[in-house]
Backbone as numpy.savetxt, mean C-alpha at the origin, in Angstrom:
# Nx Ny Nz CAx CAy CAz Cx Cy Cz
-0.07 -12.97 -16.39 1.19 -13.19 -17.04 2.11 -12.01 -16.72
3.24 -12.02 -16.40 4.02 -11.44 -16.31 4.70 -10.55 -17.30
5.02 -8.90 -16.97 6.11 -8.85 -18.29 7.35 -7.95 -17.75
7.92 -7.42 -18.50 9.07 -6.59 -17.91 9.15 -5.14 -18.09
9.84 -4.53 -17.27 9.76 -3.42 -17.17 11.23 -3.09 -16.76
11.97 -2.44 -17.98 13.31 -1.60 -17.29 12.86 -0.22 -16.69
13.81 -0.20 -15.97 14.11 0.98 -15.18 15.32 1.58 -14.52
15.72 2.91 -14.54 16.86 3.49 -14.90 17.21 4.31 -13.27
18.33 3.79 -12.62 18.61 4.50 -11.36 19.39 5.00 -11.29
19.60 6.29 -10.61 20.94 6.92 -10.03 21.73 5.81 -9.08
22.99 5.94 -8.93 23.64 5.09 -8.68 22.98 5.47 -7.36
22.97 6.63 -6.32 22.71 6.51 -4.97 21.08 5.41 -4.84
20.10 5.46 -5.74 19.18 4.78 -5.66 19.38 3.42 -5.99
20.26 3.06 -6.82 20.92 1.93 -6.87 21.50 1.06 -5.73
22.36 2.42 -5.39 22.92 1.25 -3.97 22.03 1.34 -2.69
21.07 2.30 -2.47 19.91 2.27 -1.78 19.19 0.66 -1.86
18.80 0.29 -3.45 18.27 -0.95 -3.45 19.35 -1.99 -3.16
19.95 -2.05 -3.78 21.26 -3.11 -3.18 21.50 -3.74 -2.03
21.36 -2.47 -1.21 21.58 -2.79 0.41 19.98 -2.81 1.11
19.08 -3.02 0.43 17.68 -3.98 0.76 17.68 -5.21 0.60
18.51 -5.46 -0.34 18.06 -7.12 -0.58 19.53 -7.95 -0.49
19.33 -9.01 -0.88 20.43 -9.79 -0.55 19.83 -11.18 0.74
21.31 -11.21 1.38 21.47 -12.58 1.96 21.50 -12.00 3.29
20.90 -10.92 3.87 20.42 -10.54 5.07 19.33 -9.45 5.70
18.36 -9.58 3.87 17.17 -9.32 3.87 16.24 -9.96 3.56
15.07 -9.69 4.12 13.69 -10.39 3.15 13.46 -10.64 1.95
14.43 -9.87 1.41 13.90 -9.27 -0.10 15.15 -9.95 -1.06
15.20 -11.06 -1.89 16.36 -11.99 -2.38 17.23 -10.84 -3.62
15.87 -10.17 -4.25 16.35 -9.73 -5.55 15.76 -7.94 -5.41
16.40 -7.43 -6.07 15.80 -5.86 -6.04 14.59 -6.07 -7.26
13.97 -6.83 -7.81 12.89 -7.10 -8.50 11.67 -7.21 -7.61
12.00 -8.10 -6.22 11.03 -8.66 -5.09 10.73 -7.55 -4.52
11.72 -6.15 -3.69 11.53 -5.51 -3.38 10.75 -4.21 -3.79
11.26 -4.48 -5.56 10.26 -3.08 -5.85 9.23 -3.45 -6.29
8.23 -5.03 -6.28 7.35 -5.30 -6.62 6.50 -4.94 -5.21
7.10 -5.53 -4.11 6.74 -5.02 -2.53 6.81 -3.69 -2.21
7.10 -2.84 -2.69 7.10 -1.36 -2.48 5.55 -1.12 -3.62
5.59 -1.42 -4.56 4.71 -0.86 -5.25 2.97 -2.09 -4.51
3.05 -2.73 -4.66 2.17 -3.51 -3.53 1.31 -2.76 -2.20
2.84 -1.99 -1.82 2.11 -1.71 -0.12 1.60 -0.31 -0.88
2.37 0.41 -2.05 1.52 1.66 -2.32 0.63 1.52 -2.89
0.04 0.27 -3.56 -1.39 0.12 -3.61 -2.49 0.20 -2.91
-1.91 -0.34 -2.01 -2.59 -0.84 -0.89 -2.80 0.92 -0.05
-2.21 1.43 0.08 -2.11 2.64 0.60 -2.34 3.49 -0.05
-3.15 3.56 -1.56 -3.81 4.34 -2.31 -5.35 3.66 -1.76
-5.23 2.49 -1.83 -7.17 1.91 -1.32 -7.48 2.54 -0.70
-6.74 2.70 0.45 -6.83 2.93 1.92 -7.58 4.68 1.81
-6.42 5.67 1.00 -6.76 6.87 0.45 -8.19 6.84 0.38
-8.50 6.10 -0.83 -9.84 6.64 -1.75 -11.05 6.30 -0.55
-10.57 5.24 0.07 -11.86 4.56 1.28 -12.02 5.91 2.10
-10.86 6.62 2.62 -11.00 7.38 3.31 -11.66 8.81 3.03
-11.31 9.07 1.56 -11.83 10.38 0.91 -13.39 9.84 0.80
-13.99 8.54 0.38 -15.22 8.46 0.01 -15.85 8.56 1.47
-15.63 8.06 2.51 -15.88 8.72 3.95 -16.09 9.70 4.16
-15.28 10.63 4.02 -15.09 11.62 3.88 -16.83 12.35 3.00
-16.64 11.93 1.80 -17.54 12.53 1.10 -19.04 12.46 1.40
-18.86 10.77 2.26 -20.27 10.49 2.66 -20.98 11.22 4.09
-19.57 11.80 4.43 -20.08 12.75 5.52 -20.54 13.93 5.03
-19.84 14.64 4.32 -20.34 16.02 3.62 -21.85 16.00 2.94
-21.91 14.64 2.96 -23.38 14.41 2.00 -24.54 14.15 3.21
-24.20 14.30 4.37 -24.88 13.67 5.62 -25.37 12.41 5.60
-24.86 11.26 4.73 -24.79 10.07 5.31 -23.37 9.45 5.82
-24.18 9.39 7.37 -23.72 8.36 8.22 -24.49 7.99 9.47
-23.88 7.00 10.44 -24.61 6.17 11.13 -24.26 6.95 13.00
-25.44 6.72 13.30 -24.92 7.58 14.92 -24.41 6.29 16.03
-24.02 4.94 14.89 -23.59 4.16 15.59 -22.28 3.94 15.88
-21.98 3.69 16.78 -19.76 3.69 17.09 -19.69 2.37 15.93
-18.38 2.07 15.76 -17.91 1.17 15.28 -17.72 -0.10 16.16
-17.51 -0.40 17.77 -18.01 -1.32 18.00 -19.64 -1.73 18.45
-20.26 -0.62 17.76 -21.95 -1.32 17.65 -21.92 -2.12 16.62
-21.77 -1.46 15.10 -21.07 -2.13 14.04 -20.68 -3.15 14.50
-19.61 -4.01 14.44 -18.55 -4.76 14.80 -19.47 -5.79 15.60
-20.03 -5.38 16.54 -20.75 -6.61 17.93 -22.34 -7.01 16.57
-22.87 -6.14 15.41 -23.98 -6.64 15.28 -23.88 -7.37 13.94
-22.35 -7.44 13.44 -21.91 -8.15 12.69 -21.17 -9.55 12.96
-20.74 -9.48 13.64 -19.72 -10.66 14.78 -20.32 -11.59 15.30
């Protein structure tokens, strides 16, 4: 379910969003756009934590002395 959320802009961030959306962007409403901004920074926090837990699983000495297309060909 949906709910709402105000939020308060400087006019330069204002007309920043303004001139995203409309009738010669993707984006119809500045609602669409900042739901799509916060979306891809989700998505780009996953991406983060996948990479730090990598990360960690190396420091811990697990990992595989296999490339990623060994992976890839013995999954495929």
């Amino acid at each position: 379910m949906a709910s709402s959320m105000n939020l308060s802009l400087t006019r330069e961030l204002r007309d920043f969003v303004n001139s995203r959306t409309g009738d010669a962007s993707p984006y119809a409403t500045p609602s669409e756009y900042l739901r799509d901004l916060i979306r891809r920074d989700m998505e780009s926090q996953g991406t983060v934590e996948h990479v730090m837990r990598g990360l960690n699983d190396l420091a811990q000495g697990r990992y595989s002395e296999k490339s990623i297309l060994d992976i890839a060909e013995e999954n495929g």
